[in-house]
N, C-alpha and C positions, 0 to 999 in steps of 0.2 A: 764719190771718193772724198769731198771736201765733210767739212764740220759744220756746216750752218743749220743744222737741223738743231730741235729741242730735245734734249736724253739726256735721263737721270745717268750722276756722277756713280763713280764705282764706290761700290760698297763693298763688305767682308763677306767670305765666300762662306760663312756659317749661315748667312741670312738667307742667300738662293739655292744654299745646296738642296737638291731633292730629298738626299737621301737623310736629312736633318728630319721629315718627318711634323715639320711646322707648317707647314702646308698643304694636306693631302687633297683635301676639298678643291682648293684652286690648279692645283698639279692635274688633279683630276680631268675639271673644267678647260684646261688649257690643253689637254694631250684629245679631248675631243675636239675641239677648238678647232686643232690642226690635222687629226686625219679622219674628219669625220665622214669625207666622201668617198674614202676608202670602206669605212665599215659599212657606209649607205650603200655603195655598189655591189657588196660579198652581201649582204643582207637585202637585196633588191634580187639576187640571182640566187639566194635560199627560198624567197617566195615563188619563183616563177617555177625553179622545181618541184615547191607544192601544189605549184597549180598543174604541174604534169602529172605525178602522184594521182591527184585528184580526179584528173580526166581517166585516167588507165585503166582506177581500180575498179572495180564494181561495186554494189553494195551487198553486206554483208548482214544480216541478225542473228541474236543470239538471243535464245530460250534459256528460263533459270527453272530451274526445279529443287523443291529442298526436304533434304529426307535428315529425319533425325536416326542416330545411331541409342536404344535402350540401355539404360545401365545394368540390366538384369542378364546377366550371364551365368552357363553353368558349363565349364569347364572337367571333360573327363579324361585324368590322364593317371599314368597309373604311377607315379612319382608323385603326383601331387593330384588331391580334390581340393579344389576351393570352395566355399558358400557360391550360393546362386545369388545373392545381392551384393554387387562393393563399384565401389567407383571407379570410372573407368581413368587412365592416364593418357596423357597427353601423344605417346606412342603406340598407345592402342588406338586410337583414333587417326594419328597419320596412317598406320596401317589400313586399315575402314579403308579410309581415301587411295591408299595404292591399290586397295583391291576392285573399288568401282572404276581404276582406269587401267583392270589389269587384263592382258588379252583375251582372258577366256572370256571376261563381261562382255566386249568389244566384242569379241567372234560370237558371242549370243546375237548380239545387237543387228551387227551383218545379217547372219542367218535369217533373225526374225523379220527384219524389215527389205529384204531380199536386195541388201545395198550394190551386190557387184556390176547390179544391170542397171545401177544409177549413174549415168556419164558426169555424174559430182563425182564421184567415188573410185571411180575406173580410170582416171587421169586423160579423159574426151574433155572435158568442163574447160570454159577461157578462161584460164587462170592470169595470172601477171604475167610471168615470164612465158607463157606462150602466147599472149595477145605482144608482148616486146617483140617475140620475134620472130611473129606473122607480120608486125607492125615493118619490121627492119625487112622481111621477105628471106630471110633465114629460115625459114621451117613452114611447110607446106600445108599440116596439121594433118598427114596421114601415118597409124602407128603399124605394125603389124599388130596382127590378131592374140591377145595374149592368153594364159592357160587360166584355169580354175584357181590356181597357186598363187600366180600372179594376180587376178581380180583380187582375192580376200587378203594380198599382203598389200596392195594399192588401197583398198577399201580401210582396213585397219592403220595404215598412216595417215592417209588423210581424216578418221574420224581421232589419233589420238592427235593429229594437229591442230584439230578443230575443239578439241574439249579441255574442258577445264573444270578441277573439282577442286574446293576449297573448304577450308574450316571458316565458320561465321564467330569469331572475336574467338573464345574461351568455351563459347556453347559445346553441345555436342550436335551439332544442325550442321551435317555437309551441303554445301548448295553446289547442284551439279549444271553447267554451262555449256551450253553448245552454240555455235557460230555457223550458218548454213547461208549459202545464198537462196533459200526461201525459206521465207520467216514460216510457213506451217511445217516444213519439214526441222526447223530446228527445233519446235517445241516436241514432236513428235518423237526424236532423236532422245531429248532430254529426261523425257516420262521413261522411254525405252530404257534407256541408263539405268534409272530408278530400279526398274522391273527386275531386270537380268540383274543386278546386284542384291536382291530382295531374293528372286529365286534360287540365285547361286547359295546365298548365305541358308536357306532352306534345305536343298541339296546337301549341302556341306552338313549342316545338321544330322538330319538320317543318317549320313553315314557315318559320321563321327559316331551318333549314338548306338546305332548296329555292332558296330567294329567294336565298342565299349562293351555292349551288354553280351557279347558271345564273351569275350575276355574276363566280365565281371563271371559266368557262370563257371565257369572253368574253374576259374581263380576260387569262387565261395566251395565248392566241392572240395579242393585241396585245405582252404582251411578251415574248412569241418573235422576232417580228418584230425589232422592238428591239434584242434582242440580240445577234440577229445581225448587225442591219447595227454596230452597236455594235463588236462583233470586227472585222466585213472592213477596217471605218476604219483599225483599227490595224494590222492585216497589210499595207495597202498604203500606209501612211502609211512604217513600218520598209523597204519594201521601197523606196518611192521617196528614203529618206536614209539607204538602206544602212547601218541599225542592227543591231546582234547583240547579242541579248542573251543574257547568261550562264545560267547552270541557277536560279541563284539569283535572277535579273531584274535584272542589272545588264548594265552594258554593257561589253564585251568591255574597251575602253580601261579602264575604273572599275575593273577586276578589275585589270587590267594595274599600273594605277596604285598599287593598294595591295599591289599583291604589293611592286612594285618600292619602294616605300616603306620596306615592313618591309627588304627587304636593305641597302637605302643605310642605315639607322638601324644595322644589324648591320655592315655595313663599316665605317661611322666610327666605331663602339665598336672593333672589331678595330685599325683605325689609331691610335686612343688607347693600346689596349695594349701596342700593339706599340711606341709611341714611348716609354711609361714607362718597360716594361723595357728598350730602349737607352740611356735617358737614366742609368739607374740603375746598370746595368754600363760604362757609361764614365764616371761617377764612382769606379765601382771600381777599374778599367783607373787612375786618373789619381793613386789611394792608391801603386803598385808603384813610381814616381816617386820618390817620398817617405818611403817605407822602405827603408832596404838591411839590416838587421837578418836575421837568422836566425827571424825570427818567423813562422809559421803564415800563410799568408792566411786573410782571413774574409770572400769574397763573399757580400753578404745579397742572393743573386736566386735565386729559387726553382729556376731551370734548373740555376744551379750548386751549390747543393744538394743535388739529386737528380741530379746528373752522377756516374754509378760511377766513372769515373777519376779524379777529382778527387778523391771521396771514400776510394778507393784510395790515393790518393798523400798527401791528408791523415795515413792512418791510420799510412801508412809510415813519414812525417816525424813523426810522434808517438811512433811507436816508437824509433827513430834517438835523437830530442830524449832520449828517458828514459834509451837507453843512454848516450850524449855526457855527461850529467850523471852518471848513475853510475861511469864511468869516468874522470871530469876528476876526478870527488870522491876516486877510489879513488888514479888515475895519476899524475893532473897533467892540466892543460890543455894543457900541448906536450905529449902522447905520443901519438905516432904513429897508434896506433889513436881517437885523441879526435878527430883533424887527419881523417883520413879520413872519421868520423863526420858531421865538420862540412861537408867538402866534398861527400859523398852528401846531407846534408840542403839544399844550398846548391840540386845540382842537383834535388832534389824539389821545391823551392818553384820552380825557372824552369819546368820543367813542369806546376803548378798554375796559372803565369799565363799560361802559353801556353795553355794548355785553357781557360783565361778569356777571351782572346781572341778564340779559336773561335768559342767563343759569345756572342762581341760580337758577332761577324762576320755570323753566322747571325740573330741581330736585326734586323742592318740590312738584310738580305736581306729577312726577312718584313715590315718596316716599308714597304719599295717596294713587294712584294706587293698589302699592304693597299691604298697609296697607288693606285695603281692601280686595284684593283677599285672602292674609293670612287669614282671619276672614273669608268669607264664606266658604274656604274650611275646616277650622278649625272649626266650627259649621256644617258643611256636615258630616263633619267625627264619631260626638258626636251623628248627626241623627241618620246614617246607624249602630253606634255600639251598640245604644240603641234597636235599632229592630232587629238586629243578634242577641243580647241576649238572643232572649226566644230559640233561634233554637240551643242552642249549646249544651242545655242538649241532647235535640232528634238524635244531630248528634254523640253523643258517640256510641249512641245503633243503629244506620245507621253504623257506620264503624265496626262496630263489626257484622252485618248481611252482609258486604260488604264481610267482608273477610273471615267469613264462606262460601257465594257462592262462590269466586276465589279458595277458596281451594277445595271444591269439584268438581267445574271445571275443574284445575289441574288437581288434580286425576283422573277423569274422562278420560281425553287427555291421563294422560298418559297412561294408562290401554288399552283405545283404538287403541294407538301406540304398546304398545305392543302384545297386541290380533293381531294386522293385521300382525307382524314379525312374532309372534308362526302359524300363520296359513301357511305361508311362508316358516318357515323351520319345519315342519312339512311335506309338500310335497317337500322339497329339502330339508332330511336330512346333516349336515355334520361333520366329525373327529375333532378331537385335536393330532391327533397323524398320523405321515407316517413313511412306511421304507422306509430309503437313504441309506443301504445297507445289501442285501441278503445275508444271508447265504448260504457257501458252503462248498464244503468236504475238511476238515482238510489234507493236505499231509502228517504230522508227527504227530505224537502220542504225548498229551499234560502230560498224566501219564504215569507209573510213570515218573519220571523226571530223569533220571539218574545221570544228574551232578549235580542237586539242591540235591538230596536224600544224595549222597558221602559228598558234602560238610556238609551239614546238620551232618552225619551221623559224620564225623571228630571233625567237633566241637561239637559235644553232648561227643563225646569218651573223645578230648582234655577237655572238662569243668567238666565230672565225673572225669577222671582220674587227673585232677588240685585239684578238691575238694576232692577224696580220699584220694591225698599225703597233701593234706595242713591238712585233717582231722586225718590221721596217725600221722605228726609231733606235731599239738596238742596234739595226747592221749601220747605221749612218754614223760615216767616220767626221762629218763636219762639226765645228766648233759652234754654239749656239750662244751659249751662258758664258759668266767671268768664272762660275764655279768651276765648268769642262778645263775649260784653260789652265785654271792655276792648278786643277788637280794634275795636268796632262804635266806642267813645268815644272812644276813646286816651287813656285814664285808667285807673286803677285800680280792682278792684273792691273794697270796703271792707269786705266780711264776705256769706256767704251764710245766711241764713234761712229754718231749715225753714216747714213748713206743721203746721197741728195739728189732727190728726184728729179731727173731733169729729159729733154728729148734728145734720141739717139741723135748722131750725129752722121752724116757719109761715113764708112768702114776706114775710107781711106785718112780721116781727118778726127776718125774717135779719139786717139789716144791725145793727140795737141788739145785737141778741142776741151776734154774732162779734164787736163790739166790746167789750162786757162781758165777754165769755168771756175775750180776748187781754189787757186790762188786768189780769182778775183774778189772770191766773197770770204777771203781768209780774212777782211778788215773788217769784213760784215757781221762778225760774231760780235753779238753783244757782251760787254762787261760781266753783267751779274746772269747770265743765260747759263745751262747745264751743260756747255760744251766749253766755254770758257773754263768753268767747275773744272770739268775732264782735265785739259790743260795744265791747270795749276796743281792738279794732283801729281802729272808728270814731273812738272817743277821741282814740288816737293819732293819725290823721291828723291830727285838726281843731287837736292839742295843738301838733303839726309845721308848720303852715301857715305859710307865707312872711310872710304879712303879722300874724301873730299876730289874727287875727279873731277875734271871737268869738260874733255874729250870722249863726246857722244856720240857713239855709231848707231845710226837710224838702219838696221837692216832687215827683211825679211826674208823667208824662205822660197817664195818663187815670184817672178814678174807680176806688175799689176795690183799686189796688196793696198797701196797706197802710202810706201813709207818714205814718198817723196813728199808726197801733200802734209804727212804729220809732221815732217819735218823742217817743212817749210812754213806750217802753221806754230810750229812750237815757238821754232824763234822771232814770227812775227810777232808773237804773243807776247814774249820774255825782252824784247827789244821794246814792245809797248809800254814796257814798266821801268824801261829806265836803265835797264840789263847789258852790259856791253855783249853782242851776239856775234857770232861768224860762223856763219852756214858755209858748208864746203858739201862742192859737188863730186864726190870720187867716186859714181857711178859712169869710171869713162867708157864701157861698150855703151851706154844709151845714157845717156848725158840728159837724163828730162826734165831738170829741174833748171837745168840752163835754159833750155828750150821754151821752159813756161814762163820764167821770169824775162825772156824777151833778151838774154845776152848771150844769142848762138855765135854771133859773130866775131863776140870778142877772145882774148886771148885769158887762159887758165892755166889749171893744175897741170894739164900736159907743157905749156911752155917754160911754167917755172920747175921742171926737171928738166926738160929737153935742151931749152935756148936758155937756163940757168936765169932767168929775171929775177927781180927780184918783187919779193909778196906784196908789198906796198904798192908795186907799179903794176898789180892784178888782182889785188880784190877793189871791188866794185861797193860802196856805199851806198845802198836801196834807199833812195828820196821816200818812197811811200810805205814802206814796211819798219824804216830806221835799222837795219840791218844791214852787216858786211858778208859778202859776199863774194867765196872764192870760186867761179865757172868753170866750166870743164868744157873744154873745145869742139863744137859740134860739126867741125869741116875732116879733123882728123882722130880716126878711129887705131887706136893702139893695141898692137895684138897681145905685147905683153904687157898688158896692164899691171898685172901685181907686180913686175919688179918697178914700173912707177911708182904703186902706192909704200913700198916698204924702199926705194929710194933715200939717201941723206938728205936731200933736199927737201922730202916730206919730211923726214925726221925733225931735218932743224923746223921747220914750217911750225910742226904740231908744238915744240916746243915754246917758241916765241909765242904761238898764240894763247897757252897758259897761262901766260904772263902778262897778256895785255889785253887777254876779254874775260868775261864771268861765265859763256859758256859756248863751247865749240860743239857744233855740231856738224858730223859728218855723214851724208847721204852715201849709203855704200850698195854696193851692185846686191841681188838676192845670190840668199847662200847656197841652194843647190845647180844655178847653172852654171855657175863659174868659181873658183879656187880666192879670188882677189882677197875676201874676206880673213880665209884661213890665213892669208899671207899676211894681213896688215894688223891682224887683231891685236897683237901685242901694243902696237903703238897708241890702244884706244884703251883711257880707262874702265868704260861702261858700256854696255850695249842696250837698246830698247830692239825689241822685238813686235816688227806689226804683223798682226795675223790676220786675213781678209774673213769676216765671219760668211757664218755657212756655205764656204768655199773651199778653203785650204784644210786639206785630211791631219787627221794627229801623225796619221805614218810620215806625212811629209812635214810634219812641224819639227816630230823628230827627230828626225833624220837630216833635218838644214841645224837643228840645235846639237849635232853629236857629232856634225861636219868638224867642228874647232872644237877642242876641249878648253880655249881660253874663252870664247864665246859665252859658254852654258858654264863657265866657272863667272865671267865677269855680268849676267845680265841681270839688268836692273829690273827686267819686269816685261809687261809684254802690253799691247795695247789692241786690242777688240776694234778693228778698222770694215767700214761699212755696215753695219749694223741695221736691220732692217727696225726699225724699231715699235711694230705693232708684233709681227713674230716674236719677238725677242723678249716682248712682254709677256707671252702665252709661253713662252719657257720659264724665264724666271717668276711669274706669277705676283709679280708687283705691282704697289701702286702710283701713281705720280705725284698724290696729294702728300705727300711726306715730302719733295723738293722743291715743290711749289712757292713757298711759304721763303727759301732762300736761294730758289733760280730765278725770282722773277723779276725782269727791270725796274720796278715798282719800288717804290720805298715799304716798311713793314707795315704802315697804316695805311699804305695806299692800296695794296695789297690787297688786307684786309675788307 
């Protein structure tokens, strides 16, 4: 109950809240900390159930065997032929797998290995629950005799119990498992699987292909028929509108037409060319006009160009020209031989334009040519598309009887292409499925699993027994933290105070005895110590108060907290410093604070209402504490206490002593066994609140704080009394080297 222990001062409830998330590691560490023998015990009795398990069960092996599924398929239906190669999907493949674990494979499997008279199979075998409850003496192990019916419906659950078919990653490789209690009869089992889903899918073949190829013969007969009348339509359809069609399937006129197309488009280009180069040499022809000069012609048309006599007689008047200049320059221009020069050259240019003429001439010739052929083909054209006219309506309903027979054609081929393969694998059945590996006998037993079971069994223990202690620390309504506290008031907490370990005492002399004890060593708190700290954090509050009060009710909510000891400790502490103090004892159904400071005998609060004294010739001045002290009568017990405490004589009391000490404090009864409190509250400025840690419930912290609404409207804070302080460390998750440095009696170097 008393203060002498060493604990850190109160801090802000940001630092130790949980739920702040600055500490999850330590929260962690601390919440195993404290229920770790709870998860040891639910995880000590997870393993002993797997060592029951373990004794019970039998052992079990399992055989693997793995059959791949072909991608070569040939699908006959009569909505749809596919190719015999494509890829298989991923739901064709789960299918596979339903069908090697689908009854009829199963009842092959029965049948062949004659499972009903195997007492595995037959429900004789010790299973679990019948070794339970031969084990308990529940069930005798005799059945009545069952039917044929019953063997192979008993045989078929317990083998699809026992099997397991799977796909192997993305493969197409099903691996098919079986679980037996004897490892030769599982591999045996597994092969078996294999087989009957290999012969079934065989089976299944034949008849598919049977049932196809009478359908496909049926079916090619009808479109035979078809087809042919299909063709004779269009051979007499052609014959009665005298159509001809070409090699290619056009019609004789359509061919006609686009031949003649292509020439008309090559005549009128021919007509173009032929009028350019006219147009272009009688421009030229129209220059000889307009030159009389001795100069060169210079026809730019390709024909005369490449014309050798022109070019000839060019060459010659070039010659001529060079000697006429060298001889004018040498002779003279009149000499004779210059004169002759000139006139040979005169006649070489009339002959370069007469051979230009020529072949203007010859232009205009092939330009009529053209002209010409453009016009009969261009009136050919106007023929043939007047007399394909009547035939174009008749050839709508010719392509539309054309492609009625190719289609039934078609169909026909293909029908008969497939009829001739169904006849084919028909007598050369064959699979979509092989085994690439056999099963064989298991060497070790695949149940139970021993070390999968332990671990299992550890972690199912560790995750109850996690959630037990996490489900315990939620149902627990005690106060641990300052964080619980302040959240629980919405006030502050004022200081935490340890507990002080000391020996029980006789039952009959507990309560004197802990109260003497905690007064005696209230001197004993060192100055610079973290309980001292605590203390003066109180101070400061009450020194901070909004309304400067200075009439202190020490109360708490049920007997026993210790808000005698705090407050006999507080103003030993604030009277150490020089403080004018007055403790008053107005706890008068139990008066203990009289009783511990050693003045039961003397006269109190009860005589100064009763016998009217006066307060001066009843408080008592504590030699060792330096405090006054007002007692409360421990010979007479008052039944109506609260009209005492709310008496005029308390009133004037409280009032004088405002006025002639620095802080009154009043020890008052706890607030839910008795009313005193509600009644006096008015007369107190401030209240402190002791809460005895992990003892006193929030419902009852409550419920003494909603008792007075002046109480929880006037309190100053509340203070964390008993405090265990190694627990309380594994709740808030702190550390002490942060108060070390300024709780310790030591100076700062010495310290150090």
């Amino acid at each position: 109950m008393n203060m002498a222990g060493q604990f850190p001062p109160y801090t802000p409830a940001m630092d130790n809240d949980p739920s702040s998330g600055t500490l999850p590691m330590v929260q962690a560490r601390d919440f195993l900390g404290r229920q770790w023998r709870l998860i040891a015990l639910i995880t000590a009795f997870s393993i002993v159930l797997w060592g029951v398990y373990i004794a019970l069960s039998p052992s079990r092996y399992t055989a693997q065997a793995d059959m791949i599924i072909d991608t070569k398929r040939v699908v006959w239906t009569q909505a749809e032929m596919t190719a015999e190669n494509h890829m298989i999907e991923d739901a064709a493949v789960d299918s596979e797998i339903e069908t090697t674990k689908s009854e009829k494979v199963a009842m092959a499997v029965v049948n062949r290995l004659h499972l009903t008279a195997d007492p595995e199979f037959v429900g004789a075998g010790p299973g679990l629950k019948r070794r339970i409850l031969m084990l308990l003496k529940l069930s005798d192990g005799t059945q009545p005799k069952p039917s044929a019916d019953d063997l192979m419906r008993s045989a078929l659950g317990t083998l699809g119990g026992n099997l397991r078919v799977v796909r192997l990653g993305r493969s197409y490789i099903e691996q098919i498992a079986y679980t037996s209690l004897d490892r030769d009869k599982a591999a045996i089992i597994a092969n078996a699987f294999a087989d009957a889903y290999i012969e079934d899918q065989l089976q299944a073949k034949f008849e598919a292909t049977h049932r196809a190829s009478v359908w496909l013969e049926q079916r090619i007969g009808e479109l035979r028929e078809q087809a042919s009348d299909a063709y004779r339509k269009v051979q007499d359809f052609k014959s009665e509108n005298g159509i001809i069609i070409g090699v290619d399937g056009k019609l004789a006129s359509e061919v006609e037409l686009d031949q003649l197309g292509i020439a008309l488009a090559k005549a009128r280009a021919d007509t173009s060319q032929a009028r350019a180069k006219l147009d272009r040499i009688t421009r030229v022809l129209e220059q000889r006009t307009q030159k009389e000069s001795l100069d060169i012609p210079d026809p730019v048309v390709t024909d005369a160009l490449s014309n050798p006599v022109i070019t000839r007689l060019r060459q010659q008047f070039l010659d001529d020209q060079s000697k006429e200049s060298e001889w004018s320059a040498r002779y003279g221009a009149d000499h004779l031989a210059a004169k002759n020069l000139r006139a040979e050259m005169a006649a070489l240019q009339r002959s370069i334009w007469d051979e230009i003429s020529r072949i203007a001439e010859s232009y205009k010739s092939e330009l009529q040519i053209a002209r010409s052929q453009e016009e009969s083909i261009d009136k050919r054209m106007t023929e043939v598309f007047q007399k394909s006219a009547a035939t174009r309506q008749s050839q709508v309903r010719l392509r539309e009887l054309e492609t009625a027979a190719n289609s039934y054609r078609g169909i026909y081929e293909t029908f008969l292409t497939r009829f001739t393969q169904s006849v084919q694998q028909q007598s050369f059945p064959s699979t979509e499925a092989r085994v690439v590996t056999v099963a064989s006998a298991p060497p070790l037993p695949s149940a139970p699993n021993t070390q999968l079971t332990l671990a299992l069994a550890i972690i199912c223990g560790l995750g109850l027994g996690g959630l037990a202690a996490f489900t315990r620390e939620q149902m627990s309504r005690q106060i641990h933290t300052r964080a619980q506290l302040e959240k629980l008031l919405g006030t502050s907490c004022l200081a935490v105070l340890p507990a002080v370990a000391e020996k029980r005492p006789v039952l009959r002399k507990r309560r004197a005895t802990q109260d003497s004890t905690a007064f005696r060593r209230i001197n004993e708190v060192a100055p610079f110590s973290a309980t001292a700290e605590a203390l003066r954090y109180i101070k400061v509050a009450i020194d901070l108060h909004p309304t400067g009060g200075k009439v202190i009710g020490i109360v708490s909510a049920l007997p026993g907290e210790g808000k005698t000891t705090v407050a006999a400790a507080f103003a030993a502490f604030v009277a150490k410093g020089g403080a004018r103090t007055l403790l008053v004892d107005a706890d008068l159904r139990n008066p203990s604070m009289t009783r511990a400071l050693g003045y039961g005998g003397q006269p109190g609060l009860l005589n100064m209402v009763a016998d009217k004294s006066a307060f001066e010739d009843l408080v008592i001045t504590d030699s060792k504490f330096k405090f006054d002290f007002l007692p409360s009568s421990t010979k007479i017990r008052s039944s109506n206490s609260s009209d005492v405490l709310t008496s005029p004589a308390m009133k004037d009391m409280l009032k004088a002593a405002r006025s002639d000490y620095d802080y009154v404090l009043v020890d008052l009864p706890p607030l839910l066994p008795v009313v005193d409190v509600k009644a006096v509250a008015h007369l107190l400025d401030a209240f402190v609140l002791v809460v005895e840690w992990g003892s006193t419930s929030t419902d009852e912290i409550l419920k003494a704080i909603n008792t007075s609404p002046i109480v929880s409207e006037r309190l100053l804070g509340a203070v964390l009394n008993k405090a265990d302080e190694a627990v309380m460390r594994r709740f808030e998750g702190y550390s002490d080297r942060r108060y070390d440095y300024y709780t310790n009696d030591k100076f700062p170097a010495e310290a150090a």
